[in-house]
C-alpha positions as CSV (number, residue, x, y, z in Angstrom):
1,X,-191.6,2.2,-30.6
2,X,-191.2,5.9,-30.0
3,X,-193.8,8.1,-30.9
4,X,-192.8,11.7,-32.5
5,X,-194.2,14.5,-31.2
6,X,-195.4,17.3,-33.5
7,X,-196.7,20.9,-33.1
8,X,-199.8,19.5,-32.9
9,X,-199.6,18.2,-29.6
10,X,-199.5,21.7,-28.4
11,X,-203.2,22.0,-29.0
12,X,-204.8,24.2,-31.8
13,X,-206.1,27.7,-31.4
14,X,-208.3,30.3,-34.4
15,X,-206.8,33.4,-35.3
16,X,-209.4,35.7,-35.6
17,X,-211.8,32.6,-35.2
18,X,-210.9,31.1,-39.1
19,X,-207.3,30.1,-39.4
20,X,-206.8,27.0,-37.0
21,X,-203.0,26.4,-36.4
22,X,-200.9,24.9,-33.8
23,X,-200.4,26.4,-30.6
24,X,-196.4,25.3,-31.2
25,X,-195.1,27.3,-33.7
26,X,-192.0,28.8,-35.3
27,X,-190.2,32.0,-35.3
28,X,-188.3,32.8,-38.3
29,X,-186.4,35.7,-36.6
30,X,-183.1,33.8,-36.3
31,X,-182.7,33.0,-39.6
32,X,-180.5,35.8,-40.6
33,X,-176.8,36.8,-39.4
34,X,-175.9,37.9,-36.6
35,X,-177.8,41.1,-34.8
36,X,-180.5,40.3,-37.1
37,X,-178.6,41.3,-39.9
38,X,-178.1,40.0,-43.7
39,X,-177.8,36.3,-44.7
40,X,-177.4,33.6,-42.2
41,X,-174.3,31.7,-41.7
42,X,-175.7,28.6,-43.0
43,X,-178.1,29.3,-45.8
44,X,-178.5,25.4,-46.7
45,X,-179.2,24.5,-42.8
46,X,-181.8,27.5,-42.3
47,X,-183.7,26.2,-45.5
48,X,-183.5,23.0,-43.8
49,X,-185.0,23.8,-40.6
50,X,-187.9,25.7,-42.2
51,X,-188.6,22.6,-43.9
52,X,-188.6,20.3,-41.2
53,X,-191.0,22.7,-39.2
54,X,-193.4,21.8,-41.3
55,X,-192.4,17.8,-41.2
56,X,-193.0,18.5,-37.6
57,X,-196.5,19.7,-38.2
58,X,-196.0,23.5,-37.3
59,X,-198.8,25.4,-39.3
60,X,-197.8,29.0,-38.2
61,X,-194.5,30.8,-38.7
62,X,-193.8,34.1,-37.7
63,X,-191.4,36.5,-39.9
64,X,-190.9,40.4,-40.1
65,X,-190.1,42.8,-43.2
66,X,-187.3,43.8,-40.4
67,X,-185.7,40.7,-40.2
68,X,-182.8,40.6,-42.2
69,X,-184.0,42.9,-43.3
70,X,-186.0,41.2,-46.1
71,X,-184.1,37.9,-45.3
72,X,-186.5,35.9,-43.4
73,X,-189.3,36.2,-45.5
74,X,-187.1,35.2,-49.1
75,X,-186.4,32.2,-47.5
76,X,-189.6,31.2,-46.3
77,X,-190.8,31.9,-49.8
78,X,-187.9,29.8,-51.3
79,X,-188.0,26.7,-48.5
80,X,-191.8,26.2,-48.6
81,X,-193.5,28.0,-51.6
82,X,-195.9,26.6,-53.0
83,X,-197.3,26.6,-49.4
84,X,-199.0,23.7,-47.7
85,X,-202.7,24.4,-47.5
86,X,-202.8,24.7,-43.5
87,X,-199.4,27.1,-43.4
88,X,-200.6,30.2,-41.8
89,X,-197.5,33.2,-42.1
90,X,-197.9,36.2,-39.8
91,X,-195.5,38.8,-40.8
92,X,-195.1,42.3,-39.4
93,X,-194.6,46.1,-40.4
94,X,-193.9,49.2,-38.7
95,X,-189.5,49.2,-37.9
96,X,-186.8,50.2,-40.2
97,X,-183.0,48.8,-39.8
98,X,-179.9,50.8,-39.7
99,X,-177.5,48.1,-38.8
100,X,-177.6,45.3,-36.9
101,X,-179.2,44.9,-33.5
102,X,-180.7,48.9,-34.6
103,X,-184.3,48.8,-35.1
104,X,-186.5,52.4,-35.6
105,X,-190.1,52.8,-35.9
106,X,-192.2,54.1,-38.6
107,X,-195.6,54.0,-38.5
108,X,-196.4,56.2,-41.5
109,X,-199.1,55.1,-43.3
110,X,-197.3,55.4,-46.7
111,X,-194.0,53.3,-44.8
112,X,-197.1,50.3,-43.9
113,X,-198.6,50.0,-47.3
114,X,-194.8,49.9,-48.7
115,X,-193.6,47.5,-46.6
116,X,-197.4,45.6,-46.9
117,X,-196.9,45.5,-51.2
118,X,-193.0,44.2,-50.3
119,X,-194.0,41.5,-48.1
120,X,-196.5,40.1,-50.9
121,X,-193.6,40.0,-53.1
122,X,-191.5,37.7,-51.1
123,X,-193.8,35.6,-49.6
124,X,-194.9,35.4,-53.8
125,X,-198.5,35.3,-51.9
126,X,-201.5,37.4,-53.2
127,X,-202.8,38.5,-49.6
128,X,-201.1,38.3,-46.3
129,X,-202.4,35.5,-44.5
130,X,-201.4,38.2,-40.9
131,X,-200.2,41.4,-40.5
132,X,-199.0,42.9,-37.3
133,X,-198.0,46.3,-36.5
134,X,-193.9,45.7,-35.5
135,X,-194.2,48.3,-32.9
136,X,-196.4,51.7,-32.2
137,X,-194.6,54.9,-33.9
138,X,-194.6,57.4,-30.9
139,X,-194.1,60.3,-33.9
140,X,-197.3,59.0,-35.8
141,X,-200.5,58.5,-34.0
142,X,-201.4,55.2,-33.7
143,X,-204.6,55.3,-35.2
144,X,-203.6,56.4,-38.8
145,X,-201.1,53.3,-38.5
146,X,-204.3,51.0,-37.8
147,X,-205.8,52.6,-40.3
148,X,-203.6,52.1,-43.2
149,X,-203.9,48.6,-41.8
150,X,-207.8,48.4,-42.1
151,X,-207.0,50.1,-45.7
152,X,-205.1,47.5,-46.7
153,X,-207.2,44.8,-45.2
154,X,-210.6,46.2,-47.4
155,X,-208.4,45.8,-50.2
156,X,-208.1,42.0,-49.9
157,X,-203.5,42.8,-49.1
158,X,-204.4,41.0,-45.6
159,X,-206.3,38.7,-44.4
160,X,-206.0,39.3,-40.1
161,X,-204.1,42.1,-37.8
162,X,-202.6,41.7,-34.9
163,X,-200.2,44.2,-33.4
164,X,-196.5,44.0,-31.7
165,X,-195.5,45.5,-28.0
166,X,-198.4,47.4,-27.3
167,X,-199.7,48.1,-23.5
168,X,-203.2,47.8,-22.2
169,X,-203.9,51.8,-23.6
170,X,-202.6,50.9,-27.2
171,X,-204.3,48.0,-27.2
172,X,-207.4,49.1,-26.6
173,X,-206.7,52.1,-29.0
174,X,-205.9,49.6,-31.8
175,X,-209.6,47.7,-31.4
176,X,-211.0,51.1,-31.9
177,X,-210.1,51.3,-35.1
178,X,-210.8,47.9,-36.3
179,X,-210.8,44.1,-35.4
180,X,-207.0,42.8,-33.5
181,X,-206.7,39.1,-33.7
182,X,-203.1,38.6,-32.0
183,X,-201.0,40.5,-29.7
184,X,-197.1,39.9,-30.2
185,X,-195.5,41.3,-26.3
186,X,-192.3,39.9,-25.0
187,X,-192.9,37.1,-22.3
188,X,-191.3,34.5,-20.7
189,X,-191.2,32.8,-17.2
190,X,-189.3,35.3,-15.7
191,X,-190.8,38.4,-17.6
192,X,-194.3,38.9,-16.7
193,X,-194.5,42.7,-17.8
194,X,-197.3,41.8,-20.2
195,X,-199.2,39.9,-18.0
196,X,-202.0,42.2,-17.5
197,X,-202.2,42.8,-21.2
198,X,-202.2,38.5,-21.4
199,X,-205.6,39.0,-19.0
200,X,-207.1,41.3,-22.0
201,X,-206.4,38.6,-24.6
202,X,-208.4,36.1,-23.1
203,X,-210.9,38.6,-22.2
204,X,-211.1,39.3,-25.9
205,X,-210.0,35.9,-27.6
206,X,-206.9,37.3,-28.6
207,X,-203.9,35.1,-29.8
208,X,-200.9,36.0,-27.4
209,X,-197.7,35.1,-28.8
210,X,-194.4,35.7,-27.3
211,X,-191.5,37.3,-27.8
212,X,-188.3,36.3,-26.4
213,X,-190.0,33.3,-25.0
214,X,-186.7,31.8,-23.4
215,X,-185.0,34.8,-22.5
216,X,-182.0,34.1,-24.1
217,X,-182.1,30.6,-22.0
218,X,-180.3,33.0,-19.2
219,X,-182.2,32.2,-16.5
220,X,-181.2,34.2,-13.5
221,X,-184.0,33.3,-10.9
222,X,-185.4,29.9,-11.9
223,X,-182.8,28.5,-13.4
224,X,-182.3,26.0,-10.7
225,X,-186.5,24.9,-10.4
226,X,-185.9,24.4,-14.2
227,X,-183.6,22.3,-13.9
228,X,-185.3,20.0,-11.1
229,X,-188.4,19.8,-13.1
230,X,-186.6,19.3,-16.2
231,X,-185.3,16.2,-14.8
232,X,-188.7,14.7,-13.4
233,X,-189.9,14.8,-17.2
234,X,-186.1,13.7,-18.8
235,X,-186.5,17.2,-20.4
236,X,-184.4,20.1,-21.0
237,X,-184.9,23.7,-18.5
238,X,-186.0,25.8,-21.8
239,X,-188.8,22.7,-22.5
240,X,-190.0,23.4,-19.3
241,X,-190.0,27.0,-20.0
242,X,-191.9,26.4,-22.9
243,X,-194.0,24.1,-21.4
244,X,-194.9,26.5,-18.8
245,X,-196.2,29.3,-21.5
246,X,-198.3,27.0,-23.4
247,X,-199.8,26.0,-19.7
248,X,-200.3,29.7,-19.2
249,X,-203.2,30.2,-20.9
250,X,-205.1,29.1,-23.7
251,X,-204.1,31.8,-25.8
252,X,-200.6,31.8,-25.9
253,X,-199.0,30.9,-29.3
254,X,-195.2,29.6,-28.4
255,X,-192.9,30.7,-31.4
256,X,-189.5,29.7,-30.4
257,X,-186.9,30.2,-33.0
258,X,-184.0,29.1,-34.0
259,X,-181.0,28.3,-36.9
260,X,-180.6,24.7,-36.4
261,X,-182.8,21.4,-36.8
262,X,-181.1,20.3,-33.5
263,X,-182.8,22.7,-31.8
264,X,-186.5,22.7,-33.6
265,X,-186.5,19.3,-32.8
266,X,-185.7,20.3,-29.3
267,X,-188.1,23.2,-29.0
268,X,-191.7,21.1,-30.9
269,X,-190.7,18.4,-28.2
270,X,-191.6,20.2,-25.3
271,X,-195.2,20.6,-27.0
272,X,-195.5,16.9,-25.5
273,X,-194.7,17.9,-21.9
274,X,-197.3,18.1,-18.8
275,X,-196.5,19.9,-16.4
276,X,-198.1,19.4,-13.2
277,X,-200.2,21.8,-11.1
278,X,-197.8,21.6,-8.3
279,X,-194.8,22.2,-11.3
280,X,-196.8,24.9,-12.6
281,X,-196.9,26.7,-9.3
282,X,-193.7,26.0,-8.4
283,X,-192.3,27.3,-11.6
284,X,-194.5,30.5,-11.0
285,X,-193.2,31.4,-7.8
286,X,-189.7,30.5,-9.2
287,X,-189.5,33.0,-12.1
288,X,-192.0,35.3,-10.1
């Protein structure tokens, strides 16, 4: 008989040292049309795949206020709401949309308790279970942003805060100003610009979650190592590239998204895969 594998296989990590949820989890970016833009193509199949995550046992899902914009988080709200009890949503604030594939910051803190008050409306929940700053506003210092947050937080609108594509200086600048639970940076196994800001997470106890953790599946320097050690564990390469982040570090919190159920399915499989040490190394020097 052959035994599913869910999220949870993945291992579990705390945000902020409360909210356990599986290391395998789901971003909700995708479900939208194309360049991030308006409705998805297939409403019915995105409600679908939301729904399954959760068959699967995925107990966090990342969204935005940006993406649609407004999309992602309506559907969440209409897939899943009422909630399970161990569903933990971190959505984000802090980027306004032009168009598609056009994304400008704003930091203000009157733009973050706007988009805060709009989130809680379609989600239909009462307080944010995470909050993450989409991206520091280079016009508005970041410690009013932070602030807003911490304002926001006193007022029982979120629960944790986390921020999105910060170096090691903004980091640190953000945890001035009050508690960070999760860092959202891009990363992948051939983009390790974050890594030294990875090394601060764990310092810290940080939840490190990934953007972009496939790189578009365009592998351009370890596409062929993929391969080989996809084969050894009758796997797909962007399992193994999966695999490899949640190997990483005990941090990392893999949100791969996607449209289809095809590929969810795909993607909470390769929470079952162990990768070797020799693997892990080669796959280092590979994407290196």
């Amino acid at each position: 008989m052959t035994t599913t594998i869910t999220a949870t296989a993945a291992g579990t990590w705390k945000l902020g040292g409360e909210l356990p949820v599986a290391r395998m989890g789901f971003g909700a970016m995708r479900l939208t049309g194309p360049g991030i833009w308006g409705e998805p193509r297939d409403r019915d199949e995105c409600i679908a795949v939301l729904r399954r995550s959760v068959e699967r046992e995925v107990t966090f899902i990342d969204t935005a206020d940006a993406y649609g914009p407004e999309v992602s988080e309506s559907l969440i709200a209409e897939a899943l709401h009422p909630y399970p009890d161990d569903l933990v949503i971190g959505t984000k604030a802090g980027l306004l949309r032009d168009g598609p594939d056009q994304w400008r910051p704003d930091g203000r803190p009157e733009h973050l308790r706007e988009a805060v008050e709009g989130s809680l409306r379609r989600l239909r929940v009462e307080r944010l279970d995470l909050l993450q700053l989409h991206r520091p506003d280079p016009a508005v210092p970041l410690e009013e942003s932070m602030g807003e947050l911490a304002r926001l937080r006193d007022e029982g609108k979120i629960r944790l805060i986390g921020v999105c594509n910060v170096d090691e200086r903004q980091l640190e600048v953000a945890m001035r100003v009050t508690p960070v639970v999760s860092v959202q940076n891009r990363m992948n196994l051939e983009d390790r610009s974050s890594d030294t800001v990875l090394v601060r997470c764990e310092a810290e106890q940080l939840a490190f979650l990934p953007w972009a953790p496939l790189g578009a599946g365009r592998w351009r320097r370890a596409g062929d190592v993929l391969v080989e050690v996809a084969k050894r564990h009758d796997a797909t390469p962007n399992q193994v590239a999966l695999a490899w982040l949640l190997a990483r570090s005990p941090v990392m919190l893999v949100i791969p998204g996607t449209s289809t159920r095809a590929h969810l399915d795909e993607n909470i499989d390769a929470a079952g895969i162990e990768l070797t040490a020799d693997q892990l190394d080669l796959l280092d020097r590979a994407g290196a």
